[in-house]
N, C-alpha and C positions, 0 to 999 in steps of 0.2 A: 424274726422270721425263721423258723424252723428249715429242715431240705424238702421234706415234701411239700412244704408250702413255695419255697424257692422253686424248684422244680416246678408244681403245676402252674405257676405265674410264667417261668422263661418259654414254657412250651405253649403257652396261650397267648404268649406278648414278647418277642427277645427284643422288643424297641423298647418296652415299658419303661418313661423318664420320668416316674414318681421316685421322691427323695428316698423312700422305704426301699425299692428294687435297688435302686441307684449303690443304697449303702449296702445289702446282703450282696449285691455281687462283689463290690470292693471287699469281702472279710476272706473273699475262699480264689485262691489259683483255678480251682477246678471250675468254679462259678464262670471267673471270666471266660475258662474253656468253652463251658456249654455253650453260655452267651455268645459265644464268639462263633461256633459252628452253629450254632440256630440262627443266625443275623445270614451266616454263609446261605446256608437252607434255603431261607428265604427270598434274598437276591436271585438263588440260583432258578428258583420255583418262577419268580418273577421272571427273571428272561425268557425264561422257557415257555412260561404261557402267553408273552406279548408276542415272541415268534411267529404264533403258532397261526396258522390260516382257517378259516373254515369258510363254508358255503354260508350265504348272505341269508338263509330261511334256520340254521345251526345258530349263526350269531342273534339274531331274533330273538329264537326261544331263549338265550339266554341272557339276553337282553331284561325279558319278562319275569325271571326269578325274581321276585318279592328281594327287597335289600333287608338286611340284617343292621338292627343298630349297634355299630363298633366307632369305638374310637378311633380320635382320629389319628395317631402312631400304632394303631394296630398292624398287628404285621398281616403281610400282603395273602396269607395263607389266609386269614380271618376275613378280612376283608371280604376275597372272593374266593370264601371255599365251595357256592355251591356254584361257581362256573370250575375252579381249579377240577373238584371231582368230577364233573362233566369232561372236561379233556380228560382228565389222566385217566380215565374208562375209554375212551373214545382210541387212546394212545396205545394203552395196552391191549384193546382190537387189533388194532394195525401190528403191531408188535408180531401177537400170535399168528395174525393173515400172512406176515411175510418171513413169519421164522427168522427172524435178526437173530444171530447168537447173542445172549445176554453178558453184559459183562459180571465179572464177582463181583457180589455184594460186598465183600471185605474190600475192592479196589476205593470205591467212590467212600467208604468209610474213613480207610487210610490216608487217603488224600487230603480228605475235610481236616481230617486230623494235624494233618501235618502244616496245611498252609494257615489254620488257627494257630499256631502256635510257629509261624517262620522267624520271627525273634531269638530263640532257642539257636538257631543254628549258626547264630554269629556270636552265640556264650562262649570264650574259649580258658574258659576257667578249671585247669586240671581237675582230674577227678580219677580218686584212684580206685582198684580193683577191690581191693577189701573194702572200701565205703561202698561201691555196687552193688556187691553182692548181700553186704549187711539190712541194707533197704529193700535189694529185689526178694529174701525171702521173706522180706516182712509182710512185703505187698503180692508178690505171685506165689509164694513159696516154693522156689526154684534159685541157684544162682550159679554161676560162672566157676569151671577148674582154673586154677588159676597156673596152667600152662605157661612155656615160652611166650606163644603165640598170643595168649591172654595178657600177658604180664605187657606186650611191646604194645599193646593199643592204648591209644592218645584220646581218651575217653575226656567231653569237656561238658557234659551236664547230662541228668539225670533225674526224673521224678516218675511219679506215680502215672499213671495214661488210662484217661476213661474214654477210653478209641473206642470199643463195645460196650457204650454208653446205655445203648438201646435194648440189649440184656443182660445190666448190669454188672458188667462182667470188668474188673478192673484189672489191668496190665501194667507194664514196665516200659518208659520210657527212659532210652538213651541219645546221647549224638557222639557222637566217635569223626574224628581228623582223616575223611579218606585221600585217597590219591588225585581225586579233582575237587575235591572240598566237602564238606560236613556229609557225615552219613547219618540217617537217620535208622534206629533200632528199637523195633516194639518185639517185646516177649508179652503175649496176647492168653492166658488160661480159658481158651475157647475151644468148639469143636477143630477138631482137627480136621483139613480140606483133606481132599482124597489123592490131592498131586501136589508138586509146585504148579503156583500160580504166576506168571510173569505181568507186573503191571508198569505201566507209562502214562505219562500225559506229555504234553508241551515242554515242560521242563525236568521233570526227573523221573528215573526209570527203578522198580526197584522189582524184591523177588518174594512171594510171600510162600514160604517154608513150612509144612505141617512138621511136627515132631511128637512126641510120645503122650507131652504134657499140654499142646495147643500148640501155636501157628508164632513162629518166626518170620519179623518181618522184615528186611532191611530197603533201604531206599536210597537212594544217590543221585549225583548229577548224571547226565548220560552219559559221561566218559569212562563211570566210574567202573570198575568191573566188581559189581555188585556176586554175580554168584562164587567170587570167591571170597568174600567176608561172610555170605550166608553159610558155606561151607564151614569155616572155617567154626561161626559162633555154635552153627547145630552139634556140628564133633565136639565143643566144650559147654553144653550146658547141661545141667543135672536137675533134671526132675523129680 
């Protein structure tokens, strides 16, 4: 199975338990990624439209959508995409009607990204500066001066990061020893946002940084004082 063939199967099916999916996702890290933030997607798609309320003459009509024959691990998107697109139209009215500020697209991307992959953050397998930066130009074409400040970070894994999955756009993935535990670091060759952007959830807060060559991103526990390792990485990164 080819990637575009993998690719259009995980986004049509990321449950698919046929032996042929089953073995092209085990040959690629990346594969489990996708798989692993498509499975998120869909859960998260799922809560979100069992939540959701509507008036008893709404649930009706959609009641009466003609069903679609899908399998039966089809994911929950296929299933019910022509009620899913009926809320999420319905949502994005309300949205508009009541001017909610939107959150960054780059937040809920980073997020996905990082709790697909929370294994990583308990790797604490030294990783030195000249092996980071030998990789990161291979993958971003950009890497690290190798500064005081550079030289004293406790870097403990490191890969490729297809965060901006969805325009193909491949980054750099690190995690580095902060002051309340694992930091997480994406070097992203995306557009570059217009400010910082500060993002949180429940459990870690972090800070997403445009620079010359795309968006620095770092992430943290809440304790951690996240904008000065952004500081610190943006002053040492060479584009």
């Amino acid at each position: 199975m080819n990637d575009q063939q993998f690719h259009e199967r995980a986004h049509a099916n990321p449950h698919d338990d046929s032996a042929e999916f089953l073995q092209a996702v085990a040959e690629s890290d990346q594969r489990q990624q996708l798989v692993a933030e498509l499975k998120r997607f869909d859960d998260e798609l799922k809560s979100g439209l069992e939540s959701v309320s509507a008036p008893a003459s709404l649930k009706q009509a959609l009641l009466d959508i003609p069903d679609e024959p899908v399998a039966a691990n089809d994911s929950y998107w296929r299933k019910y995409s022509a009620i899913a697109a009926t809320v999420i139209i319905a949502i994005g009215i309300a949205a508009i009607m009541l001017q909610s500020p939107a959150d960054s697209p780059m937040e809920d991307m980073v997020f996905s990204h990082i709790y697909s992959e929370l294994p990583f953050l308990e790797d604490e397998t030294p990783v030195s500066l000249d092996d980071v930066n030998t990789l990161m130009v291979t993958w971003v074409g950009s890497d690290f001066t190798t500064s005081e400040d550079m030289q004293n970070l406790k870097i403990n894994f490191m890969k490729d990061c297809w965060v901006d999955f969805a325009n193909g756009v491949q980054g750099f993935h690190l995690v580095m020893k902060g002051d309340a535990g694992p930091v997480t670091v994406m070097v992203i060759p995306n557009s570059p946002l217009e400010a910082d952007v500060a993002i949180s959830d429940e459990r870690f807060v972090g800070l997403i940084h445009p620079t010359s060559g795309g968006n620095l991103v770092v992430v943290g526990e809440k304790e951690e004082p996240i904008e000065q390792f952004s500081s610190m990485l943006a002053a040492n990164i060479n584009w």
